[in-house]
mmCIF entry with sequence, helices, sheets and N, C-alpha, C, O atoms, coordinates in Angstrom:
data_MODEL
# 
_entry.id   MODEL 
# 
_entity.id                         1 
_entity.type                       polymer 
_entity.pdbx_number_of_molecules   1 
# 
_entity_poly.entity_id                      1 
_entity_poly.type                           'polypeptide(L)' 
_entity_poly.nstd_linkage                   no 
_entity_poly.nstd_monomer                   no 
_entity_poly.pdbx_seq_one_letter_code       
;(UNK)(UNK)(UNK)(UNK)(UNK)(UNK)(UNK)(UNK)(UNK)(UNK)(UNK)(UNK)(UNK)(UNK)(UNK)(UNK)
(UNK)(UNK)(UNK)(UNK)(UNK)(UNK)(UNK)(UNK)(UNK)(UNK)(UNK)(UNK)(UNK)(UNK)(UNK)(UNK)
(UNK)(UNK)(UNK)(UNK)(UNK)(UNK)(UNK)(UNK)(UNK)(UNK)(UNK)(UNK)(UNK)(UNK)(UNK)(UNK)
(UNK)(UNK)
;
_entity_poly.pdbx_seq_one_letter_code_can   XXXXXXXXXXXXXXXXXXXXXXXXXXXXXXXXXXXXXXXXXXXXXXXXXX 
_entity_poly.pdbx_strand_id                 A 
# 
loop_
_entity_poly_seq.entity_id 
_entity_poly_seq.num 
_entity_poly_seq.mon_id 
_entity_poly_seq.hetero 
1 1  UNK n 
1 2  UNK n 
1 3  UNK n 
1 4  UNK n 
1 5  UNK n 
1 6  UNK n 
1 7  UNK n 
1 8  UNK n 
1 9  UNK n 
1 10 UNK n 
1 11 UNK n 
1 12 UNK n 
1 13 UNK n 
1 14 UNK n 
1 15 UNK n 
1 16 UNK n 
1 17 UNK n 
1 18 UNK n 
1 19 UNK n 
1 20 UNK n 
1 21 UNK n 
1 22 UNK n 
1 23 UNK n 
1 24 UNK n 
1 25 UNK n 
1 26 UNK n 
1 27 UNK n 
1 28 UNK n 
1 29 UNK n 
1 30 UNK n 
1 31 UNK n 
1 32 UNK n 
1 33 UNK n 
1 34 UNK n 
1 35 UNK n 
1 36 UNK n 
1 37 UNK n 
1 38 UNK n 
1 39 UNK n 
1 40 UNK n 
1 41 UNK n 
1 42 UNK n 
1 43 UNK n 
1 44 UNK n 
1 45 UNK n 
1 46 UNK n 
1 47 UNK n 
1 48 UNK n 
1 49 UNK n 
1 50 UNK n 
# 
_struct_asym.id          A 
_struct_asym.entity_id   1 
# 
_struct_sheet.id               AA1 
_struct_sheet.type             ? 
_struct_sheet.number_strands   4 
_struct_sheet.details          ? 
# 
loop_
_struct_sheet_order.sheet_id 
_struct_sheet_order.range_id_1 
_struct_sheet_order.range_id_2 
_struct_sheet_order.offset 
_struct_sheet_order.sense 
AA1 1 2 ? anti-parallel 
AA1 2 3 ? anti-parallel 
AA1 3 4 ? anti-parallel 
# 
loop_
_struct_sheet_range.sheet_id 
_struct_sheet_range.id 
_struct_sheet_range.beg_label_comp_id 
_struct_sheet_range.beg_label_asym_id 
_struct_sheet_range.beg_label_seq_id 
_struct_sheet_range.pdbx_beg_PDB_ins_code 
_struct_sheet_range.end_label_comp_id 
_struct_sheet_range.end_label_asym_id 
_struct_sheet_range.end_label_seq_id 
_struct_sheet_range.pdbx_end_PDB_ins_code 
_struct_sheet_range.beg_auth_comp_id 
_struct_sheet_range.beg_auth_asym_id 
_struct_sheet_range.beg_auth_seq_id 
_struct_sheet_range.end_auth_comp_id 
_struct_sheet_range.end_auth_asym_id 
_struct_sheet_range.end_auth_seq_id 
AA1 1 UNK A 17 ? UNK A 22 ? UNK A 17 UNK A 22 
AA1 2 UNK A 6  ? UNK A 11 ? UNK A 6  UNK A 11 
AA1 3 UNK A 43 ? UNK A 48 ? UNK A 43 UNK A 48 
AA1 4 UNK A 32 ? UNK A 36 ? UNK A 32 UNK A 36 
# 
loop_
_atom_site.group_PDB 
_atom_site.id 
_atom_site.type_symbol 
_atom_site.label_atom_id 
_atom_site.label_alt_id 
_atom_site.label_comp_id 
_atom_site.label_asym_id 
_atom_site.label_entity_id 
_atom_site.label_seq_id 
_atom_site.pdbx_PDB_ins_code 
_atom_site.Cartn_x 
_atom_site.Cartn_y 
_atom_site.Cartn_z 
_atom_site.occupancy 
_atom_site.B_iso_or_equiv 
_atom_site.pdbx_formal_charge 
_atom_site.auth_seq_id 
_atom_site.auth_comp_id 
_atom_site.auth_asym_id 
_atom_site.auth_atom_id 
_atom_site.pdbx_PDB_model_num 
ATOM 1   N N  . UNK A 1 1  ? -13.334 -16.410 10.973 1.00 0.00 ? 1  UNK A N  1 
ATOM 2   C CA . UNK A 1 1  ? -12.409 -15.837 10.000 1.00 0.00 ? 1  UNK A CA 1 
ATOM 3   C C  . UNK A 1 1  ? -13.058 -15.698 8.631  1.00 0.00 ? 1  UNK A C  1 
ATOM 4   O O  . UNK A 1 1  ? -12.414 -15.863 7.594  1.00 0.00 ? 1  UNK A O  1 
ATOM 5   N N  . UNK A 1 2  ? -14.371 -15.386 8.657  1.00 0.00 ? 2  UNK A N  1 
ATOM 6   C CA . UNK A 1 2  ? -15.230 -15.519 7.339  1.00 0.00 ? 2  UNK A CA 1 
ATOM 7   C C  . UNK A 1 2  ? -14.556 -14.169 6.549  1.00 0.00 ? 2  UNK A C  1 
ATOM 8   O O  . UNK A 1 2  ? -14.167 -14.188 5.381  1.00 0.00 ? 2  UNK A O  1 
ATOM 9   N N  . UNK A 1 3  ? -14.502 -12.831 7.587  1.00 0.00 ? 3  UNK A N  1 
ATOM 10  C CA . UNK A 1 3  ? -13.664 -11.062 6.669  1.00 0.00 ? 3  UNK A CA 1 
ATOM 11  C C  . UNK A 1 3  ? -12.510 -11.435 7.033  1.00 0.00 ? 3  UNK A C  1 
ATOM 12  O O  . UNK A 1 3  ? -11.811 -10.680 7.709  1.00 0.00 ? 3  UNK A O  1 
ATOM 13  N N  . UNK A 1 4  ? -12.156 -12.465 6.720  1.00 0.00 ? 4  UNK A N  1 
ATOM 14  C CA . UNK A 1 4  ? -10.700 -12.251 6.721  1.00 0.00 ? 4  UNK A CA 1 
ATOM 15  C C  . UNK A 1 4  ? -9.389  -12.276 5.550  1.00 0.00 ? 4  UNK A C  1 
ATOM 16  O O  . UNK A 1 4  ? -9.356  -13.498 5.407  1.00 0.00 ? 4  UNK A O  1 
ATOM 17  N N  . UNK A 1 5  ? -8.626  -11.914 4.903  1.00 0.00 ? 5  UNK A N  1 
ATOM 18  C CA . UNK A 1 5  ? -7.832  -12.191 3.586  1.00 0.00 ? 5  UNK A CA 1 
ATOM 19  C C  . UNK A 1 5  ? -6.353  -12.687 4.121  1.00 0.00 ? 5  UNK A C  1 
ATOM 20  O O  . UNK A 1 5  ? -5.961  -12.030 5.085  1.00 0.00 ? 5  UNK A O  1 
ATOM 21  N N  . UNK A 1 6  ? -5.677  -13.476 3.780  1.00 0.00 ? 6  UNK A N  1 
ATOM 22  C CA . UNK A 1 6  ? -4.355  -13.811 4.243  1.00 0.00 ? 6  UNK A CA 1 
ATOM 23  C C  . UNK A 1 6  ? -3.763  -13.063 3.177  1.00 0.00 ? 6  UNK A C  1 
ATOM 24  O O  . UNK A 1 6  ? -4.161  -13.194 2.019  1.00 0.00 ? 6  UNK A O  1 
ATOM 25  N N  . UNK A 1 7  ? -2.451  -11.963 3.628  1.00 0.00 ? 7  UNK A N  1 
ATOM 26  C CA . UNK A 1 7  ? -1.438  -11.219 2.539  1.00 0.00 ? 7  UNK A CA 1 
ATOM 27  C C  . UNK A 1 7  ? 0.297   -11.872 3.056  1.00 0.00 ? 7  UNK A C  1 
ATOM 28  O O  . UNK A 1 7  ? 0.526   -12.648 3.983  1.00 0.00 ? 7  UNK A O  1 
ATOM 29  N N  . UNK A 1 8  ? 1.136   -11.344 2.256  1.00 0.00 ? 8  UNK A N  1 
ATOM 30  C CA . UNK A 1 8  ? 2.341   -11.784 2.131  1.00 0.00 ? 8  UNK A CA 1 
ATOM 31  C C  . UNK A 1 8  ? 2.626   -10.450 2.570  1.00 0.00 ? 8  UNK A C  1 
ATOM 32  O O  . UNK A 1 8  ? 2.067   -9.398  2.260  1.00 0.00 ? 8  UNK A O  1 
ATOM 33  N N  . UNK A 1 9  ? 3.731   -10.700 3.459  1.00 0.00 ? 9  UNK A N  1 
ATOM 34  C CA . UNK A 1 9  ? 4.326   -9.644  3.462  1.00 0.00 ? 9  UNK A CA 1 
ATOM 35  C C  . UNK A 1 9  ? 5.620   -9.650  3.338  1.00 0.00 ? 9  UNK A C  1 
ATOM 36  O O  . UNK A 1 9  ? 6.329   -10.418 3.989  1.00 0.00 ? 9  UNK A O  1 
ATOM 37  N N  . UNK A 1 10 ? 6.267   -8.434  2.134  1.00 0.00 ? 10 UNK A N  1 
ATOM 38  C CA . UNK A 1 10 ? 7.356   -8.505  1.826  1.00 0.00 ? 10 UNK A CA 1 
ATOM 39  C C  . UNK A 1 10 ? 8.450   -7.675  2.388  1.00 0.00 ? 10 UNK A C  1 
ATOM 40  O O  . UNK A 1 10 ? 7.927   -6.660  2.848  1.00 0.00 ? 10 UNK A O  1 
ATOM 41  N N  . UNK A 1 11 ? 10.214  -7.647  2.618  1.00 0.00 ? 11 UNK A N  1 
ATOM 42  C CA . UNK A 1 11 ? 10.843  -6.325  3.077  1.00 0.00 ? 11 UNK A CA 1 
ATOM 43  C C  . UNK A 1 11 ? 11.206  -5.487  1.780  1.00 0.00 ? 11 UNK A C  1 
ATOM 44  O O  . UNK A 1 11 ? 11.440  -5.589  0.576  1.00 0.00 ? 11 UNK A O  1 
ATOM 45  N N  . UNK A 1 12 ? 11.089  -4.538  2.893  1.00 0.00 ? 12 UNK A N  1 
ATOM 46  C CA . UNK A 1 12 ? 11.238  -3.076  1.612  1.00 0.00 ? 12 UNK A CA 1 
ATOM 47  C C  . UNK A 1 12 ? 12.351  -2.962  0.977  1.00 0.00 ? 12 UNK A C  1 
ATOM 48  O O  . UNK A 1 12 ? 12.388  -2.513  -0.169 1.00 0.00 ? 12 UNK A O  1 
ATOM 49  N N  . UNK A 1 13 ? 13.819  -3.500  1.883  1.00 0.00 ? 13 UNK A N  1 
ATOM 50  C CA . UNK A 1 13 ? 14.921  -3.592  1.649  1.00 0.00 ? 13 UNK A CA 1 
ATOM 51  C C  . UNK A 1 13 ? 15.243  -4.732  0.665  1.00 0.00 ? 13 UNK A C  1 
ATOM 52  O O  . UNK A 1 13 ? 15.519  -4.333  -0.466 1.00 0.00 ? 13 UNK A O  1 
ATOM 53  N N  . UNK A 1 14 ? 15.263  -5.811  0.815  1.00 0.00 ? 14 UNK A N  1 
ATOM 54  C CA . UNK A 1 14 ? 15.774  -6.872  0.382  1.00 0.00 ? 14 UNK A CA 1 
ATOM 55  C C  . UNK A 1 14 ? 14.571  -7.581  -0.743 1.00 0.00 ? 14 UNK A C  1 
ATOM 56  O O  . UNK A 1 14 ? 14.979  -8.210  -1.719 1.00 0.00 ? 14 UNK A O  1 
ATOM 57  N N  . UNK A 1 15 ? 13.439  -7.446  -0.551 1.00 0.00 ? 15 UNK A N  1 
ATOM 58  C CA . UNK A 1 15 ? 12.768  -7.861  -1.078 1.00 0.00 ? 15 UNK A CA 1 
ATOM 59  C C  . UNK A 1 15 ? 12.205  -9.899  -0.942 1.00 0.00 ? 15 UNK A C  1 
ATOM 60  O O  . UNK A 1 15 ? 11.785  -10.674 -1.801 1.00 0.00 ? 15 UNK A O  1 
ATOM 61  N N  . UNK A 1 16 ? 12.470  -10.063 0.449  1.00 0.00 ? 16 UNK A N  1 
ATOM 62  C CA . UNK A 1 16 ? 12.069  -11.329 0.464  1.00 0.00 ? 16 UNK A CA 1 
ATOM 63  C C  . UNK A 1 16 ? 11.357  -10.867 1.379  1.00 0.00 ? 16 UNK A C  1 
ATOM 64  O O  . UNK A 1 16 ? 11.378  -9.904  2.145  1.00 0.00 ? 16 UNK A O  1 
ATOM 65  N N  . UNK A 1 17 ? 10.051  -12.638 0.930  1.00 0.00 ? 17 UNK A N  1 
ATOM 66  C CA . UNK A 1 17 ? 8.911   -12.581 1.639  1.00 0.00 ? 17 UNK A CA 1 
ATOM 67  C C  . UNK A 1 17 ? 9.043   -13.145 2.914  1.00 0.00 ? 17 UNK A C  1 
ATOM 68  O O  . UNK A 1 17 ? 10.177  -13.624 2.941  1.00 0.00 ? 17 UNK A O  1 
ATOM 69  N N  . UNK A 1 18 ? 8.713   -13.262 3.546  1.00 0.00 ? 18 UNK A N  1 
ATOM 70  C CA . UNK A 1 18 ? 9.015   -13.650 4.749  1.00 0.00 ? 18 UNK A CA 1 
ATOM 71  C C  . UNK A 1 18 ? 7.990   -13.803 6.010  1.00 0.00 ? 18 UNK A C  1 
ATOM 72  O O  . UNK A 1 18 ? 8.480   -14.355 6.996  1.00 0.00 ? 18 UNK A O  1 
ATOM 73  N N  . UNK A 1 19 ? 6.456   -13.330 6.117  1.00 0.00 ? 19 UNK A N  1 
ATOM 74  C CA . UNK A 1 19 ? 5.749   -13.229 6.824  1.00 0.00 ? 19 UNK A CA 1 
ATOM 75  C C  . UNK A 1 19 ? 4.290   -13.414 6.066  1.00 0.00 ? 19 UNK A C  1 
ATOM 76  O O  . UNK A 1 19 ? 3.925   -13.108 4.931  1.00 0.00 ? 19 UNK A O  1 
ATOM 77  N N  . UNK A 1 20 ? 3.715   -13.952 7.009  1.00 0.00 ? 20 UNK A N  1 
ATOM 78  C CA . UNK A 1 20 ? 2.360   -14.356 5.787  1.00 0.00 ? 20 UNK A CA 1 
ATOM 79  C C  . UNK A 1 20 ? 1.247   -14.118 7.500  1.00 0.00 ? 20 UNK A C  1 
ATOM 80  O O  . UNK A 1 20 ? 1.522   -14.714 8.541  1.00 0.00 ? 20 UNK A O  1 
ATOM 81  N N  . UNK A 1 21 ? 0.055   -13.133 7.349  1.00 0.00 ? 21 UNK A N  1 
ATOM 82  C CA . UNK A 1 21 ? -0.590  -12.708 7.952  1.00 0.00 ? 21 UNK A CA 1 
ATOM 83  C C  . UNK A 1 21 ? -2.090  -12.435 7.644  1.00 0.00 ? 21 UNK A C  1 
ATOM 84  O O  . UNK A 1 21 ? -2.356  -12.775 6.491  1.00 0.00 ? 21 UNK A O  1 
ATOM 85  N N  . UNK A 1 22 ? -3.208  -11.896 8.359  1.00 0.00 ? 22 UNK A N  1 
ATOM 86  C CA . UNK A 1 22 ? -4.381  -11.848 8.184  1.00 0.00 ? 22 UNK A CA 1 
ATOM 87  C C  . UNK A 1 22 ? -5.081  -10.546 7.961  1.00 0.00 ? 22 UNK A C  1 
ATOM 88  O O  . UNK A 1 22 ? -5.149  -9.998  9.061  1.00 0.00 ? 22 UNK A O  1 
ATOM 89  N N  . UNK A 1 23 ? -5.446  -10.053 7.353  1.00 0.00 ? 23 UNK A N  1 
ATOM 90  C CA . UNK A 1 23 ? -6.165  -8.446  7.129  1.00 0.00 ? 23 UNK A CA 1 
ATOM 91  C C  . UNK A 1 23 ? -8.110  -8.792  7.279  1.00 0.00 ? 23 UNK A C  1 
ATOM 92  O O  . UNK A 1 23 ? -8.726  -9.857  7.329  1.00 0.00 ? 23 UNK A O  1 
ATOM 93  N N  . UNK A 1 24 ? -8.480  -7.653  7.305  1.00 0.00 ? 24 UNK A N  1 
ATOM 94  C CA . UNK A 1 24 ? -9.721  -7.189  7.506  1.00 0.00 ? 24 UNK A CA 1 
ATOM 95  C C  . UNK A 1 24 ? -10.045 -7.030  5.644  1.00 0.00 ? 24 UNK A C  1 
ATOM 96  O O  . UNK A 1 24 ? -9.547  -6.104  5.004  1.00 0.00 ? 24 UNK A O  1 
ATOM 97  N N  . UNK A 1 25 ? -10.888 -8.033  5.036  1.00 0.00 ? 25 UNK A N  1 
ATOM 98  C CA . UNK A 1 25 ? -11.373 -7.722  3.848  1.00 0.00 ? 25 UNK A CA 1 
ATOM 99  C C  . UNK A 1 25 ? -11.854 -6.502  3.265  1.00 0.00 ? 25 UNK A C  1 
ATOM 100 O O  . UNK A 1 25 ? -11.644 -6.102  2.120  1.00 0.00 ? 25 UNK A O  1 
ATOM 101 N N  . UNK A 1 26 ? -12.872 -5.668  4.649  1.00 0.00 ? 26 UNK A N  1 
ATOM 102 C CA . UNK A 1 26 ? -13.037 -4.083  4.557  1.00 0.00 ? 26 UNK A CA 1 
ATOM 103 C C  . UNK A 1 26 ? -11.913 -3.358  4.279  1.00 0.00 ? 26 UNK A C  1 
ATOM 104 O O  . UNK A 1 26 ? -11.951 -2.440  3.461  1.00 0.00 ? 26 UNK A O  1 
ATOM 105 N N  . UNK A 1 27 ? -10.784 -3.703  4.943  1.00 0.00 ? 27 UNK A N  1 
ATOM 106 C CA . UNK A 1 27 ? -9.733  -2.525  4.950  1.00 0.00 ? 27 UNK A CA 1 
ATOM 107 C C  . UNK A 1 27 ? -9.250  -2.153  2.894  1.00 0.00 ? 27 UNK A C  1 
ATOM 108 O O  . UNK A 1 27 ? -9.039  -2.777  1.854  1.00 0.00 ? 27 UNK A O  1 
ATOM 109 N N  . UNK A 1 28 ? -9.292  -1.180  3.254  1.00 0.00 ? 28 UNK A N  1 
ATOM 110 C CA . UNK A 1 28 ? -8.902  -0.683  1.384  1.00 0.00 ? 28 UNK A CA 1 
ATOM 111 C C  . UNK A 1 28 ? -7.247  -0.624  1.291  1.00 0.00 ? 28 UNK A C  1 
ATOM 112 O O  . UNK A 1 28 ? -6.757  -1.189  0.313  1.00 0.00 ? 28 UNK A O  1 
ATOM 113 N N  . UNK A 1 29 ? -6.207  0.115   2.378  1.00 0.00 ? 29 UNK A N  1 
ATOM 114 C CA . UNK A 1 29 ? -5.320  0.478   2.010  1.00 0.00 ? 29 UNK A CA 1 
ATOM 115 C C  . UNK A 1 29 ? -4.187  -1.451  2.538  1.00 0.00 ? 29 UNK A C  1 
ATOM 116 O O  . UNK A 1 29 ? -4.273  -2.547  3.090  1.00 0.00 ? 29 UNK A O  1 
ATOM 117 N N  . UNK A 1 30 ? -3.384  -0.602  1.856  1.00 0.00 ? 30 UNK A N  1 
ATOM 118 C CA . UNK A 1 30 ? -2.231  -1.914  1.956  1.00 0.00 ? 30 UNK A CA 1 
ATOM 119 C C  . UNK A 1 30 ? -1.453  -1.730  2.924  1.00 0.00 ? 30 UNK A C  1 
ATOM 120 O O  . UNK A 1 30 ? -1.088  -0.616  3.301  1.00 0.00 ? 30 UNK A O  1 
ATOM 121 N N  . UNK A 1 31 ? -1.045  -3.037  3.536  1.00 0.00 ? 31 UNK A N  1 
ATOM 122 C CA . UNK A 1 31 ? -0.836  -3.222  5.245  1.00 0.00 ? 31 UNK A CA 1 
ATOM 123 C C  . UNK A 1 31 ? 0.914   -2.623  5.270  1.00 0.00 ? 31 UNK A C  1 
ATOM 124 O O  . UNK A 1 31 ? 1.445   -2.986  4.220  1.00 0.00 ? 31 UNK A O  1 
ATOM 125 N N  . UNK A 1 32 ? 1.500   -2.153  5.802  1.00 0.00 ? 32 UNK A N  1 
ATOM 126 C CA . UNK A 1 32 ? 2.777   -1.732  5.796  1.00 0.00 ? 32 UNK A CA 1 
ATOM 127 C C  . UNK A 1 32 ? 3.380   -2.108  8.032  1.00 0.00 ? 32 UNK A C  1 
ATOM 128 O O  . UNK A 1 32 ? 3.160   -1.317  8.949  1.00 0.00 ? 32 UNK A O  1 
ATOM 129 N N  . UNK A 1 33 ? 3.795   -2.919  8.108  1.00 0.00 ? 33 UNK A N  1 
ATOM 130 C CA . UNK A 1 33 ? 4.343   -3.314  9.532  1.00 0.00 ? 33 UNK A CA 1 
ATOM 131 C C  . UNK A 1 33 ? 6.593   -3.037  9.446  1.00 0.00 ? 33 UNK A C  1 
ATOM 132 O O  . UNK A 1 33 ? 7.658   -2.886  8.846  1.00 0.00 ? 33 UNK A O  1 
ATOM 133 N N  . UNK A 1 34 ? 6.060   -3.128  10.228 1.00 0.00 ? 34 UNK A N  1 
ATOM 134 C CA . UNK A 1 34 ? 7.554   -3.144  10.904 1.00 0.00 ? 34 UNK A CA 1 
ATOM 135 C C  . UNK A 1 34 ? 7.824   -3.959  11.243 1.00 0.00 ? 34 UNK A C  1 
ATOM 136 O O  . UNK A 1 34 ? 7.159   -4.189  12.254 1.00 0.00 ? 34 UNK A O  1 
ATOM 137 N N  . UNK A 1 35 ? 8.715   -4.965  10.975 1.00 0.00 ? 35 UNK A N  1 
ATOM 138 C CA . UNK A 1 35 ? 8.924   -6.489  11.275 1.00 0.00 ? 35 UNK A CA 1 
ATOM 139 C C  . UNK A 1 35 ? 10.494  -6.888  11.323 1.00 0.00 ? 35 UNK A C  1 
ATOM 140 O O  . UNK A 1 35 ? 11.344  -6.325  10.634 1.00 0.00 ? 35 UNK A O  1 
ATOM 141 N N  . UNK A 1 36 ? 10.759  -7.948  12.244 1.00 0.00 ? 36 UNK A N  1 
ATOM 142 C CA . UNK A 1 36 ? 12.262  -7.842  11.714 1.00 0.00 ? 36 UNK A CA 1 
ATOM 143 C C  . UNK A 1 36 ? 12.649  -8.954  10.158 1.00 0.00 ? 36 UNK A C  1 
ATOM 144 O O  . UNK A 1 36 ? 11.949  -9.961  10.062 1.00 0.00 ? 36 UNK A O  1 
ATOM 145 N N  . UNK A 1 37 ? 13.389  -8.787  9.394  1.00 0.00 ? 37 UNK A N  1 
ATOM 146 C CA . UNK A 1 37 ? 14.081  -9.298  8.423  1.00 0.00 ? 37 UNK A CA 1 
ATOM 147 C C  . UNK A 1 37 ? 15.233  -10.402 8.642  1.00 0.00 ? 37 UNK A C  1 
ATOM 148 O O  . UNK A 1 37 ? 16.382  -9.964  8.595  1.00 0.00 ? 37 UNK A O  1 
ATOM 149 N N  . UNK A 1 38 ? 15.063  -11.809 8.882  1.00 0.00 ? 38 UNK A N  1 
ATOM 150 C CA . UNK A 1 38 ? 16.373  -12.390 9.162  1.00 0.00 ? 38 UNK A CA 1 
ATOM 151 C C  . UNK A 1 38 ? 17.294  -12.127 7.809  1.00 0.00 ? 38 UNK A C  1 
ATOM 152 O O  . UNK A 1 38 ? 18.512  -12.242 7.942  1.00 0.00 ? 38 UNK A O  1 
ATOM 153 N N  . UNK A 1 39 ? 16.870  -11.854 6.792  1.00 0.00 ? 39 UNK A N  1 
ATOM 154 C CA . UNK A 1 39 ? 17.765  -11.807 5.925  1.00 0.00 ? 39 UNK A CA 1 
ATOM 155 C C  . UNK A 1 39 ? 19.043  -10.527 5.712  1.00 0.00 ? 39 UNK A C  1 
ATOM 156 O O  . UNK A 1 39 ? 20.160  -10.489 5.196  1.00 0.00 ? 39 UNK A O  1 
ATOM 157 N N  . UNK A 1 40 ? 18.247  -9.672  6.348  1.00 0.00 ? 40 UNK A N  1 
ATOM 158 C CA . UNK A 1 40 ? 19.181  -8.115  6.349  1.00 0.00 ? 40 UNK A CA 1 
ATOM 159 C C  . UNK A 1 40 ? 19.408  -8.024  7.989  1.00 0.00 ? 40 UNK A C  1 
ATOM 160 O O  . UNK A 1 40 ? 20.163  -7.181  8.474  1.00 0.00 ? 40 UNK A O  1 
ATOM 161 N N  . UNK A 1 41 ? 18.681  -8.975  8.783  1.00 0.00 ? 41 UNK A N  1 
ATOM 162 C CA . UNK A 1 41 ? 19.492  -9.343  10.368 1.00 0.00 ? 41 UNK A CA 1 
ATOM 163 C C  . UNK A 1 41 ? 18.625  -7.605  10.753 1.00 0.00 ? 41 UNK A C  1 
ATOM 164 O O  . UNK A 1 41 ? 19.594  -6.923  11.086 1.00 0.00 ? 41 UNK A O  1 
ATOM 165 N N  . UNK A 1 42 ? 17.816  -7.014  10.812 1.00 0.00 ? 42 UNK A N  1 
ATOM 166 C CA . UNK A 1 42 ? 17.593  -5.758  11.013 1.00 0.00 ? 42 UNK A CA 1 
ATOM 167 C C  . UNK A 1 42 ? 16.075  -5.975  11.082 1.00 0.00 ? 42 UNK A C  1 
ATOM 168 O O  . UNK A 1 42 ? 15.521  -7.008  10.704 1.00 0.00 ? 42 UNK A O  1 
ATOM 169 N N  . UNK A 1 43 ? 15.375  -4.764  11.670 1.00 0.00 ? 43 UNK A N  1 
ATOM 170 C CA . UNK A 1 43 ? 14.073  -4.303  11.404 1.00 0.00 ? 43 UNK A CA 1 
ATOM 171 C C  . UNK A 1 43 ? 13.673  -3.453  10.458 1.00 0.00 ? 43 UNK A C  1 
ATOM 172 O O  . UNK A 1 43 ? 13.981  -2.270  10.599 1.00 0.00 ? 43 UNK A O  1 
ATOM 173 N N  . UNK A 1 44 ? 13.140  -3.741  9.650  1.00 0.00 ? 44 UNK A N  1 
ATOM 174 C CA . UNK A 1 44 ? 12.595  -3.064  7.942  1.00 0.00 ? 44 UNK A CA 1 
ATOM 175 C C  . UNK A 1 44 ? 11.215  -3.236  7.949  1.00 0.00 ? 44 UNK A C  1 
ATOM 176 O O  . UNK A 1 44 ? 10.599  -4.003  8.690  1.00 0.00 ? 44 UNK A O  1 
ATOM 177 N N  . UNK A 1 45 ? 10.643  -2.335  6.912  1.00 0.00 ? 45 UNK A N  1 
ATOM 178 C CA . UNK A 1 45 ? 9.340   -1.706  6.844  1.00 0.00 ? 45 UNK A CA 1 
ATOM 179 C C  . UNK A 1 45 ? 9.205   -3.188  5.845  1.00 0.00 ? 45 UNK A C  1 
ATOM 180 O O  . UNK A 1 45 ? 9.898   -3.653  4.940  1.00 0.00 ? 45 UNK A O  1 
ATOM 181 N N  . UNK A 1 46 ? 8.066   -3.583  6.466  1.00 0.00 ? 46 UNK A N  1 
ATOM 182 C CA . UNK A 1 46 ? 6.912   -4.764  5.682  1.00 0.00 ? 46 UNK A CA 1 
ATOM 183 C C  . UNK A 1 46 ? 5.933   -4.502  4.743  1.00 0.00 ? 46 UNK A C  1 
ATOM 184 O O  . UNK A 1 46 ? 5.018   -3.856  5.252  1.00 0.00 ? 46 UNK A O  1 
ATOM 185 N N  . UNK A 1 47 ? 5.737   -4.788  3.385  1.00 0.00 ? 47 UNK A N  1 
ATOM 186 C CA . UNK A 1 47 ? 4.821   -4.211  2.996  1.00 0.00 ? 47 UNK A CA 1 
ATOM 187 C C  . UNK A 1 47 ? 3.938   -5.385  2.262  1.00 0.00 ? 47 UNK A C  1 
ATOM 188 O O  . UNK A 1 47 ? 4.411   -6.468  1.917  1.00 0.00 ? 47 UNK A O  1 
ATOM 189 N N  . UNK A 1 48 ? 2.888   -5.074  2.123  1.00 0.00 ? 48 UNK A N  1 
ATOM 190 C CA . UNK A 1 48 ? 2.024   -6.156  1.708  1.00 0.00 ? 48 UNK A CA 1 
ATOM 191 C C  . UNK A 1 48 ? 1.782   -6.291  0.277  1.00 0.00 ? 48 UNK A C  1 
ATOM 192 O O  . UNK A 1 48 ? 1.339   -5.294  -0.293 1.00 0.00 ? 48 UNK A O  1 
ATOM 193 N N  . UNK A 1 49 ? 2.010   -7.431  -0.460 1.00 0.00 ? 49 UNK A N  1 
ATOM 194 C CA . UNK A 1 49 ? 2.334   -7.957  -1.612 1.00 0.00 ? 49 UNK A CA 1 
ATOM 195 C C  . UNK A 1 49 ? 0.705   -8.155  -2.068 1.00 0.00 ? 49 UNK A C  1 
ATOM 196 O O  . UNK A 1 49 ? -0.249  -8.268  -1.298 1.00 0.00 ? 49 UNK A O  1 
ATOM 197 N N  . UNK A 1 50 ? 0.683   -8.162  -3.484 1.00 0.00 ? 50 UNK A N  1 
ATOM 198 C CA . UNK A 1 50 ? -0.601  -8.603  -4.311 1.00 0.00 ? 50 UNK A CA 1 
ATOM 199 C C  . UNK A 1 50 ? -0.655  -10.249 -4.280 1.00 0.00 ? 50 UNK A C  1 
ATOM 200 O O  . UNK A 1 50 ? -1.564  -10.847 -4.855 1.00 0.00 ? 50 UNK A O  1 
# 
C-alpha cells in the first residue's frame, strides 16, 4: 500500500461523511461512487472530500 492515499467520502445529498476508502496516488481526478447513505436511507452519489 506504498501508492496508496486514504479519502473520505462524502454524500452529495446530505452531506455526511460516511465512508473512508483507498485511491491510487497517480489518479488526478476525484473519486465520485455510488454508495448507499444510512442517513437519507437511499443510494446517493459519493464524492471525495479534501
Amino acid at each position: 500500500m506504498k501508492d496508496k492515499k486514504k479519502v473520505i467520502l462524502t454524500c452529495s445529498v446530505c452531506l455526511s461523511r460516511n465512508y473512508v476508502t483507498n485511491k491510487n496516488k497517480s489518479r488526478q481526478e476525484r473519486l465520485e461512487l455510488m454508495k448507499f447513505c444510512p442517513k437519507c436511507n437511499t443510494h446517493t452519489l459519493h464524492k471525495e472530500t479534501k
